[in-house]
Structures are given as C-alpha cells and as structure tokens.
N, C-alpha and C positions, 0 to 999 in steps of 0.2 A: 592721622590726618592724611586726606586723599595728594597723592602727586597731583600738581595741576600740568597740566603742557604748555610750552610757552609757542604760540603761534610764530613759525617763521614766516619770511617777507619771501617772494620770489622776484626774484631778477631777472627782468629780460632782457635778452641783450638787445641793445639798439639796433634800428636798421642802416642797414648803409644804403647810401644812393651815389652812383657815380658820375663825376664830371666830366664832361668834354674840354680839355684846356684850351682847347681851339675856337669852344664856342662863346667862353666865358672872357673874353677879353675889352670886351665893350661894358661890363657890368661895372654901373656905379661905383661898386665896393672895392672894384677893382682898380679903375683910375682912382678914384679917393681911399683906400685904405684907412681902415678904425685904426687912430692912433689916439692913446691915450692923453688925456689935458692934463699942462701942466708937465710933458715928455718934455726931458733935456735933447735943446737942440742948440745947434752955435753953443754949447758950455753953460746956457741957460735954461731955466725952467720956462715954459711959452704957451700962452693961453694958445684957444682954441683960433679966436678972431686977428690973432697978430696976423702979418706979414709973412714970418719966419714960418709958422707954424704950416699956413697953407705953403706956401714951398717946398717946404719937405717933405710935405703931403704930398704933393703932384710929382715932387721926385719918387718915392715909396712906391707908386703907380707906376711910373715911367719902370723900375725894377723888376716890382711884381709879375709885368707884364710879359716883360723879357725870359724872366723865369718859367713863366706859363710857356712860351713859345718855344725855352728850350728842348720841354719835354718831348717835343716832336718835330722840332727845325727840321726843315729838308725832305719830309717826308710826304711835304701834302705842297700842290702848287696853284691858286686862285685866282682864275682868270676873268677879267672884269670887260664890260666894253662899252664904249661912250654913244648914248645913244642916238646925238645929234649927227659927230663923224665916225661913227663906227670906229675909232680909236680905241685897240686895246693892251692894255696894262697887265703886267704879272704882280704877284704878290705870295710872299710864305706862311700872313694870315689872313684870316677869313673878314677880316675889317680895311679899308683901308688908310694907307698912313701918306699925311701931304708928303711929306719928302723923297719916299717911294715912286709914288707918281708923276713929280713931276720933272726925276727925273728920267723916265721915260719915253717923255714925249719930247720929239726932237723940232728945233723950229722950223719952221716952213714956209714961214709969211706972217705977216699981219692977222694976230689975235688966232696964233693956231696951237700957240702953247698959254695955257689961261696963268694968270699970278695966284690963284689959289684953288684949292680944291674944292669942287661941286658933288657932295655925295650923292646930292637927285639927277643928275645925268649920268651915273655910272652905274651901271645894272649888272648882279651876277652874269656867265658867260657859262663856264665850267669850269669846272676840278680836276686835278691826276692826283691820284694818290698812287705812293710808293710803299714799298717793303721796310725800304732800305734810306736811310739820311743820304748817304753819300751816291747815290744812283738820281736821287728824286734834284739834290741839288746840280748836279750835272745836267741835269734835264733844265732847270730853270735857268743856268747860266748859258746854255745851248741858245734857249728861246729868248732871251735876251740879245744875246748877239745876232740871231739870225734877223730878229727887228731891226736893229741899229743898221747891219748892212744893206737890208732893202729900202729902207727911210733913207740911207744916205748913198748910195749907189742901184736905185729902183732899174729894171731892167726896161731897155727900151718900150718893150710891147706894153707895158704897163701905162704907160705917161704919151701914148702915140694916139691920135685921132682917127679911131673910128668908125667905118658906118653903125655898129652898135651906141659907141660913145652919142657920134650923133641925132642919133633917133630919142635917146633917152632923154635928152638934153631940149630937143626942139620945141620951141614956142607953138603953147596950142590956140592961137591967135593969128587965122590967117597971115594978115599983112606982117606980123613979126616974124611968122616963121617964112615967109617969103623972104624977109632981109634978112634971116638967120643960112638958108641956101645959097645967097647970094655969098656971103663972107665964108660961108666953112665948105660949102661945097665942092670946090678944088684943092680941099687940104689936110682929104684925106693921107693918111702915110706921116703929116706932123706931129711936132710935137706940142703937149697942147700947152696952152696958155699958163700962165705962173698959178691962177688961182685953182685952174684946174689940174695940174701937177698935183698943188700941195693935198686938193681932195683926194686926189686918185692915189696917192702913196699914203695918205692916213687910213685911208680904210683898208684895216688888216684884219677883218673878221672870214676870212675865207684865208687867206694864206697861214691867220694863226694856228687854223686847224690843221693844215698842210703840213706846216712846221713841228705842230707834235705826233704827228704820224710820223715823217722822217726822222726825227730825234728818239722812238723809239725803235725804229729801224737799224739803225746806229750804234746805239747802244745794245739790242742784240747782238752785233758785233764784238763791242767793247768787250761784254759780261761774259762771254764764250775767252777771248784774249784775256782775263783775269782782272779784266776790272772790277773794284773794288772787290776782291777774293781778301783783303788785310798783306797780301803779301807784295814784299819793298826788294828794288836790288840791292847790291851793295853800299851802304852807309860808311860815309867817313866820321871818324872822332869825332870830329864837330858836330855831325850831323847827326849821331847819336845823341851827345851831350844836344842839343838846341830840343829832341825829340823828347827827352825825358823831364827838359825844364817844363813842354811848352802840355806834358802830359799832367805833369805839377800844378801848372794853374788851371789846366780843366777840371781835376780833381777838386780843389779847392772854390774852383766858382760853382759846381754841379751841389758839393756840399753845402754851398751858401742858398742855391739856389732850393733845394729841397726843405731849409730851413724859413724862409718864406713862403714857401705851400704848405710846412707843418702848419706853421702860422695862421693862415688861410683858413687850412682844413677846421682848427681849432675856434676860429669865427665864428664860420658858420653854420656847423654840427650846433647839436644841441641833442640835452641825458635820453630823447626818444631817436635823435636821426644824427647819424653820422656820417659826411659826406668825404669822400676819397678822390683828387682830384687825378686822376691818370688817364694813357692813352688808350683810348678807347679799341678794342681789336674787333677786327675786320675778319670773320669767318673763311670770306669768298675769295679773300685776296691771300691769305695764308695757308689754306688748303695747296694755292698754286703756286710752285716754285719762281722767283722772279716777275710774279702777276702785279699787273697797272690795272688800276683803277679809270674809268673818266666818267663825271654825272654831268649830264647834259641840263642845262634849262629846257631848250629845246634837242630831242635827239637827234632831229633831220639833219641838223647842222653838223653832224656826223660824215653825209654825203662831202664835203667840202675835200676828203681824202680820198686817195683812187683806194686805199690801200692801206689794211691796220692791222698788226703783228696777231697772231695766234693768242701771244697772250696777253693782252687787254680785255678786257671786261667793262660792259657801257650801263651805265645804269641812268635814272633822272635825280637831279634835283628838286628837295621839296620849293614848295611855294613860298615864296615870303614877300611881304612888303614894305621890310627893313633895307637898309645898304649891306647890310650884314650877308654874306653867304649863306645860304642854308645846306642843314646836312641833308642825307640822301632820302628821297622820297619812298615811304614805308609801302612795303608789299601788301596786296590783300586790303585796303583799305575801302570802307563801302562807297560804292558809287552816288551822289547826291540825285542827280536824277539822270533818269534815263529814256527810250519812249520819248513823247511830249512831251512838254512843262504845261501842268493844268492849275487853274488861278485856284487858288481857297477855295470851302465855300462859305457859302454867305459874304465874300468879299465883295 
C-alpha cells in the first residue's frame, strides 16, 4: 500500500503595524474601552446600559489614556493658538484637555477667560520635540512661566500707545477717524486703555516663539553644566529612602500601565495584523546628540526669533482639519497642481 503524504498547513506570520500613542488618544476605543457585559463592577455583575457600568467605562479611558501619555510624557510639547486673540496655550498631548487650558489663561477683563473649552477657535501652532523626558519637560515648565509673567507683569512698551498702535487701530471713516485724532492724538507715550491692555498682553504668538528660542538657549547652558546627565549630590538617609520608595511606585504604575496597552494591543490585533503600540523613533533627531525638533504649520513664523541654536531642526506640520495636532508633513509628496489650474474638459 503506497505512503500517502499528509499535506501541511503554512503559517504566516502576522503583520505588525505600529502605533503612535500620541496620535491615538482621541480614538473611540480609547475613551470607551471594550469591556466585557456582565464585568464585576462595585462587587456586582452590570449590564452594558446601567449607570455603573458606563462609569467605569469612562473611568478605564480616563486610565488608558494616561498610560498611552506615559510612554512619551515630556518628550513632545503642543502648542495651540486661539484664533480670534491669538491666545496661546501649551499642552503634553496632541489633543486638547479643558482643564489644561483653562488654566492657562490668565483673566484680564470681561470675557477674556471663556467658562469652557472651544475646540473650533484653537488651531495647531507647532511642536518641539525632545530626546529626552526630563530636558522636554523643563522646556514646558520654562514656557509656562515665562507666559504667566508677561500676562501678569507685561513690560511697559508692550501695553504703551503708539504711533503704530494708532494707525492700526484708526477708524476708516473720515469723521470717526477725525474724532479718533482728536482723543489719542496727544497720547502718544500712554498707557493704553483696559481693553486694550488686555488685547495687547493676550496676544503671545510672536513672543511664544521668542520664548522657545531662548529656553533652548538656556538650556544649552544647563546640558553642558549636567543637567539631566542622572547624576545627584549628596543624599541624605532620608533622601535616599523617600528615592527608592518613590522608585517603587514608578515601577509598579509603569507595570500597570504596560498591562493596559497589552490589553489594547490584544483588542485590536487580529490572526492577519498585529498592532504594537510604541514610541515612534525619529531618524533626524537621534542621529543628533541633544537635537530639538520644531514642525511649523506655518514656517515663517519662525522669523519671530532673532536667533535658534545650532541644534534645532525645523521641519512642517501635515495639514489637518481636525483640533487634533498633526504629525510631521511627509517629504517628497506629489505636488496637486502646479503651472495654472485648467477647468476639465468637457466641463
């Protein structure tokens, strides 16, 4: 009797596709997380439709979300700007969050700080990306404070009345700008009026750029003196002991936190595509020791600095017309048109 062969099966292995955890933090799946019906919550089993059930849900998100952010806290900084007062806001992700913002904006007068958040008047700005967690956050608490103390001690020349202020300002309506000469015309050198104060110190889209030109100025300084090199002076007992506790629970939330992106990963894979949520690496920025990133919406706005360190690197922003950030705008992409725009034919 002839041997038969038994046909084997071949296995391929899945593909992977990898995630941006920066980009994924507005997805559905992400504030609502798949939790199973019928999950013990409160000590009880709980349908889908309860009370309890969506709460824990929106809490599971609220987690999720934090876990995604820690895989890169500090490393990336998201600058937004409001397009009515040119009012701009920092942020650690690429979405924004009301409590972040508002408290940033300092009051100023009547209706300068809004009661909730407008994601359609806030428009990407740019980005810095970092190396480094602890350089990148230094950077943000930098630019944070240099805000607060211009907003709340703005330098003279800023909030002063002048022949520029006034030209910009004048009524293009003869007889109004006649009575607009008559009142401001000898007042040049003041200071100007409350409402215009409050404009003229909101709008920090030229100084924000200012600001992180110098804050990386600065911290070239730092990085040469040993900032963040890991190395500490002398530690007392205590100081030791409080270091090793407080090493204990990073270890312990990091773990926790890896165990809700296994989770994740295991969602949304599937036996053909298996999806890896990690930090995405930057070719251009790693190659350069201590290299910053900045993607511009617009580059020009670049000019707003006299002055940007050796090692920065400027790249653009893709296009979006989400609230959401976009990542960096791909090289080589084909131009839509170019020449004239000619109509179809037969149109």
């Amino acid at each position: 009797m002839a041997s038969q062969t038994v046909p084997t099966k071949s296995f391929k292995k899945p593909l992977e596709k990898i995630l941006d955890p920066t980009k994924i933090g507005t997805w559905n799946i992400i504030r609502r997380p798949h939790i199973e019906n019928h999950s013990i919550i409160q000590g009880k089993p709980r349908e889908q439709n309860s009370n309890a059930f969506k709460t824990h849900q929106l809490h599971e998100g609220v987690r999720l979300r934090k876990a995604l952010n820690a895989l890169t806290h500090g490393k990336n900084i998201f600058v937004y700007h409001n397009i009515r007062t040119n009012q701009v806001v920092y942020s650690l992700t690429r979405y924004l969050e009301k409590n972040s913002v508002i408290r940033q904006l300092v009051y100023h007068g009547k209706k300068t700080v809004p009661a909730s958040l407008r994601k359609d008047i806030w428009a990407p700005y740019y980005s810095v990306h970092f190396n480094e967690s602890k350089v990148g956050l230094r950077a943000y608490h930098l630019l944070r404070e240099f805000s607060m103390q211009r907003q709340l001690d703005p330098p003279r020349e800023m909030i002063t009345i002048t022949e520029a202020f006034l030209n910009q300002k004048r009524p293009r309506d003869p007889e109004n700008a006649k009575e607009f000469d008559e009142k401001y015309g000898d007042k040049i050198g003041w200071l100007m009026e409350k409402k215009d104060r409050a404009r003229a110190v909101m709008d920090q889209k030229a100084t924000s750029v200012a600001d992180v030109s110098a804050i990386l100025a600065i911290q070239e300084e730092e990085i040469k003196n040993g900032f963040a090199d890991g190395k500490r002076g002398y530690l007392t007992r205590g100081a030791r002991r409080r270091r090793r506790e407080a090493r204990k629970k990073d270890e312990a939330k990091a773990n926790e936190n890896a165990e809700r992106i296994a989770h994740l990963e295991a969602t949304l894979s599937t036996p053909h595509l298996q999806y890896k949520i990690q930090e995405a690496k930057d070719a251009s920025t790693a190659a350069t020791e201590n290299a910053v990133k900045i993607l511009w919406t617009d580059i020009h706005n670049a000019r707003f600095a006299e002055t940007w360190p050796e090692r920065v690197l400027h790249g653009e922003l893709d296009l979006s017309r989400d609230h959401v950030m976009p990542g960096q705008k791909p090289v080589g992409v084909e131009v839509l048109a170019d020449q004239e725009f000619k109509e179809k034919a037969g149109a």
